[in-house]
N, C-alpha and C positions, 0 to 999 in steps of 0.2 A: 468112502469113495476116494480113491485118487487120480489126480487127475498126471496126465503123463508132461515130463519135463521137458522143456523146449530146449531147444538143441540153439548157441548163440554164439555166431561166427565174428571173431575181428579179424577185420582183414589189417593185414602190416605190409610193410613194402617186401618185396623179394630180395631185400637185404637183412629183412629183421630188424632193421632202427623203427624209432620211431617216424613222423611225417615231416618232412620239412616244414619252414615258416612259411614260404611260396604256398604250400598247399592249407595252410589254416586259414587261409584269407587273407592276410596282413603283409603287405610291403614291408619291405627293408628302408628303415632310410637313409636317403642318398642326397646331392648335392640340390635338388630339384624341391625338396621339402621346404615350409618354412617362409617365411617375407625375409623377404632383403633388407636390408638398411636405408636403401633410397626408399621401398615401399613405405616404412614405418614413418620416414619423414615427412613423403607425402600427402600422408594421414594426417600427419599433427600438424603440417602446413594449413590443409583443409579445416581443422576443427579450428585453428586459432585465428582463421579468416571469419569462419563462422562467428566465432565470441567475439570479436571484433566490432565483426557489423552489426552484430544484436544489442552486446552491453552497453551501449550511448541511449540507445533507446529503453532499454530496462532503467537506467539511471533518471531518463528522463520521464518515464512513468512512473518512477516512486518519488519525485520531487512532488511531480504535477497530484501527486494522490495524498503526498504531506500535506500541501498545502491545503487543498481542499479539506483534508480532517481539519486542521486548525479555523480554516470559516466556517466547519460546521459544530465546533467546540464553542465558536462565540455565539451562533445563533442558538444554539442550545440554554446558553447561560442568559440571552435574554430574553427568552420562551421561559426557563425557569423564575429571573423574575418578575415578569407578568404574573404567571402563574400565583406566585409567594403575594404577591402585592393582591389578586382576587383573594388568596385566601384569608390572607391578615386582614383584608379591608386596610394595609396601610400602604405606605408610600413605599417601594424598596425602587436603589439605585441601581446601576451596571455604571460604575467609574472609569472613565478610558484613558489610560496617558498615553497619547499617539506618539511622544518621543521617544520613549522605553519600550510601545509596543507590549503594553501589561493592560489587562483590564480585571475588574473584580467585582462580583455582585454583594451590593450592602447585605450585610447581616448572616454571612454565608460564608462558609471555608469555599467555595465557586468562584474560579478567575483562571487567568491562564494567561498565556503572551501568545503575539503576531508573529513568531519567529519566519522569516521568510516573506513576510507581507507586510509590504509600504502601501503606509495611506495617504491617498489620491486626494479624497475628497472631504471635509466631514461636517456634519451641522447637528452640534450636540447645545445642551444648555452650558455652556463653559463657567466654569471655577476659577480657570486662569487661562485666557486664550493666546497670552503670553507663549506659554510652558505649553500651550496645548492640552490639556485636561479637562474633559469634559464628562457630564454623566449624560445618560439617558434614564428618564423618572417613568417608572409605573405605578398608577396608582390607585387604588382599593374599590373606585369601581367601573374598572377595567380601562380606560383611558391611559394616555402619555403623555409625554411630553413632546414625542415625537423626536424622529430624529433620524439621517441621511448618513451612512456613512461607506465612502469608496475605498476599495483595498484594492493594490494590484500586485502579483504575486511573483514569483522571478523570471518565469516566464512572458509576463504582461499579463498575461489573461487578470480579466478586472473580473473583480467579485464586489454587490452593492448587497448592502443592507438596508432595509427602509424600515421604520417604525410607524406606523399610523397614528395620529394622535386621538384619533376619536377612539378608536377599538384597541390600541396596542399590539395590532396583529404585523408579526416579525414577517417580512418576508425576504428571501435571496433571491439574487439573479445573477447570476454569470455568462458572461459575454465579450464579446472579444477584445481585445487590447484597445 
């Protein structure tokens, strides 16, 4: 069966060339294309007003959010040991030197420093209240020694630590300057 061939016309201009660019669609360009030089600047005027007004505030959100890890590094380390002190049934320390801003849990590679947080306030069992050194004692069944301690951070914002002496239960609170 065959079937019969289609007959396929191009049309070309009545010169024979091919079509100009005008007729493909596409403009030529000319002086009217493109940003200017004042535009471009006043773009990067805009963006660096932008960054401006933002990055005080980012700076100031990733201070305010260091800090906080580091009060929640020490409550951690004296949550842990509590903990060590229920399970040994013995006595484990959290040692604090509030001049250096270092603390370390007895019997534990666990400690860390205040970098950024001055302490306010503190009522620990002191070793040397001199020098400032003091620990907080938990001990084997479940009790403390108890113990108060104020941090405030570069901001002001104060951060307390409280230790219960009956329970040994760690708690935080943060509040305002």
């Amino acid at each position: 069966m065959d079937f019969p061939a289609e007959k396929v016309r191009i049309k070309t201009s009545s010169t024979g060339s091919p079509p100009s660019k005008a007729h493909c669609g596409r403009e030529t360009p000319g002086p009217e294309s493109g940003f200017t030089l004042l535009e471009l600047v006043a773009v990067l005027a805009l963006l660096a007003l932008m960054l401006g007004l933002v990055l005080p505030g980012l700076q100031r959100s990733f201070k305010r959010e260091r800090d906080r890890a580091t009060v929640r590094q020490l409550v951690v380390a004296l949550r842990a040991g509590r903990s060590a002190a229920a399970t040994s049934r013995e006595r484990v320390r959290l040692f604090l030197d509030l001049n250096t801003g270092r603390y370390r849990l007895e019997g534990s590679a666990r400690g860390g420093e205040l970098s950024g947080m001055r302490p306010a306030e503190a009522h620990l069992v002191w070793q040397d209240q001199g020098r400032r050194q003091g620990y907080i004692a938990f001990y084997g069944d479940g009790s403390s020694s108890g113990g108060y301690l104020a941090l405030v951070d570069q901001s002001g914002q104060r951060h307390s630590l409280q230790v219960e002496i009956i329970t040994g239960k760690v708690t935080l609170k943060t509040g305002g300057s």
